[in-house]
C-alpha positions as CSV (number, residue, x, y, z in Angstrom):
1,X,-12.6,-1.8,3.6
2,X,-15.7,0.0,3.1
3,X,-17.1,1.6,0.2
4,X,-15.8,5.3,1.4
5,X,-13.1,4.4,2.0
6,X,-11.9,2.9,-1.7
7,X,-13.4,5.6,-3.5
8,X,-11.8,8.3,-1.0
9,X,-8.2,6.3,-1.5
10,X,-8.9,6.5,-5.5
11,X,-9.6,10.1,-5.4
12,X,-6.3,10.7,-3.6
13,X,-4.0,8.6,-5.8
14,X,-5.8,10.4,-9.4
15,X,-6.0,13.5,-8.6
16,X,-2.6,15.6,-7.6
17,X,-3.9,18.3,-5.3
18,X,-1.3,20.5,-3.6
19,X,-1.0,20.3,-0.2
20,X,-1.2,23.1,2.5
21,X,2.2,24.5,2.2
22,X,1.9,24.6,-1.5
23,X,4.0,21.7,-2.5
24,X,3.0,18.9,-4.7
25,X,2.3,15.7,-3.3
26,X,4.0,12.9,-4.6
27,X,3.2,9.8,-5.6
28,X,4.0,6.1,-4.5
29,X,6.3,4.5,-7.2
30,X,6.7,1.3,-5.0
31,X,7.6,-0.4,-2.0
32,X,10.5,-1.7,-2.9
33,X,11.2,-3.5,0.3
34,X,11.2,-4.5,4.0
35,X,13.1,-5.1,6.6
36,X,12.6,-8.4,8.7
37,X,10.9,-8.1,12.2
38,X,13.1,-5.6,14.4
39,X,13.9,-5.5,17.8
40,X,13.4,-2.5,20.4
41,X,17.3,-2.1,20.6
42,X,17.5,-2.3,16.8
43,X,18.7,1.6,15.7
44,X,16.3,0.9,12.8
45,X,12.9,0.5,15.2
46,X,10.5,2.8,14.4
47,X,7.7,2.1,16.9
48,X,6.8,-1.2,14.7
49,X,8.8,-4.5,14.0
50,X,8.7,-3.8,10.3
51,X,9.7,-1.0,8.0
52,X,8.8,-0.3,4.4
53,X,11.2,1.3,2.0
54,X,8.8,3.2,0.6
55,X,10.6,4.9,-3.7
56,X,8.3,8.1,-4.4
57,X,8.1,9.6,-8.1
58,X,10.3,11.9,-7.5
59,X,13.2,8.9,-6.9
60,X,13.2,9.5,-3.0
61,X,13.4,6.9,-0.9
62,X,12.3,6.4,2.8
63,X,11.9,4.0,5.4
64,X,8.5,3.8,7.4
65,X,7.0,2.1,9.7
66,X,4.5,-0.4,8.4
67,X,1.6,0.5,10.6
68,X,2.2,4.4,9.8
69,X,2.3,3.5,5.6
70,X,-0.3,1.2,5.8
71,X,-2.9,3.6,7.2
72,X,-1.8,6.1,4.7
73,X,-2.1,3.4,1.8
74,X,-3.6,0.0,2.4
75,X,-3.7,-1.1,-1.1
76,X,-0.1,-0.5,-1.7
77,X,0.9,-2.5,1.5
78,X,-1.7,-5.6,0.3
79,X,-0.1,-5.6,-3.0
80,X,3.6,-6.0,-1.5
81,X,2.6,-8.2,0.8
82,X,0.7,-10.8,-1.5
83,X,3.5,-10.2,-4.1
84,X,6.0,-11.1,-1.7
85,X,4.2,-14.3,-0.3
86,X,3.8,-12.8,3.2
87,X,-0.3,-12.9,3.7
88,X,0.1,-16.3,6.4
89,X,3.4,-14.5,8.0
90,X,2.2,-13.0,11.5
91,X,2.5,-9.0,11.2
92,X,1.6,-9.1,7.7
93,X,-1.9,-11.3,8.1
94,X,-4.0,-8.1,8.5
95,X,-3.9,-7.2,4.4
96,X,-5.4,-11.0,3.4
97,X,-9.0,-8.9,3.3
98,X,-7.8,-6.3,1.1
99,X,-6.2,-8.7,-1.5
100,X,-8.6,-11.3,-1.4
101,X,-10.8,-7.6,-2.6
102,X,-8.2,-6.6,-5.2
103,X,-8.6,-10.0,-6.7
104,X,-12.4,-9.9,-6.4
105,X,-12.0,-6.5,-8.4
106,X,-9.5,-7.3,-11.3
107,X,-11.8,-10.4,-12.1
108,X,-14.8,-8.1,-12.0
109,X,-13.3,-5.6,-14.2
110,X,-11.7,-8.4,-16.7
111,X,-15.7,-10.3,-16.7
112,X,-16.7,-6.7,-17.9
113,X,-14.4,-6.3,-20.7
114,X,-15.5,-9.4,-21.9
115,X,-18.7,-8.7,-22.3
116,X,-18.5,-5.2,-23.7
117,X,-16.6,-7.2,-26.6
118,X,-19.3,-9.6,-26.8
């Protein structure tokens, strides 16, 4: 992920801006699961083999297609996906970067607390 990119992903997930037709855009609570790799004939095929079950702070729920919620929020998908051991599982191998960088970043962040106590 490029530099752009995280600091246009943070600016959109801090700051609730209203969207064009006036409502409030809501927020991720979680992915709370997925659905194993589904067929074509599979009434629950969206165009990919997996879907998310995406939970919104509102308490909604949805189902997406992984390739349509990961391009609206990469993070959220790494997270899941290293949460839920699935970063060597074909489909899923495309979010190793991004949480091999959210790693990178909490150990960065944690090495600076330290020494602003020291």
């Amino acid at each position: 992920m490029a530099y752009n990119e995280i600091i246009n992903f943070v600016k959109r997930e801090y700051t609730r801006d209203l969207d064009k037709s006036g409502d409030l855009t809501w927020k991720l609570k979680r992915i709370s699961a997925h659905q194993r790799p589904l067929l074509l004939t599979n009434p629950a095929y969206k165009g990919y083999k997996y879907n998310m079950m995406i939970e919104w702070e509102d308490g909604s729920t949805m189902s997406e297609p992984l390739t349509v919620f990961a391009a609206d929020d990469p993070i959220a998908c790494a997270l899941y996906v290293k949460e839920k051991d699935l970063l060597e599982t074909p489909g899923w191998k495309s979010f190793k970067k991004i949480a091999k960088l959210q790693q990178n970043l909490v150990r960065i962040v944690n090495q600076a607390q330290l020494k602003s106590i020291h």
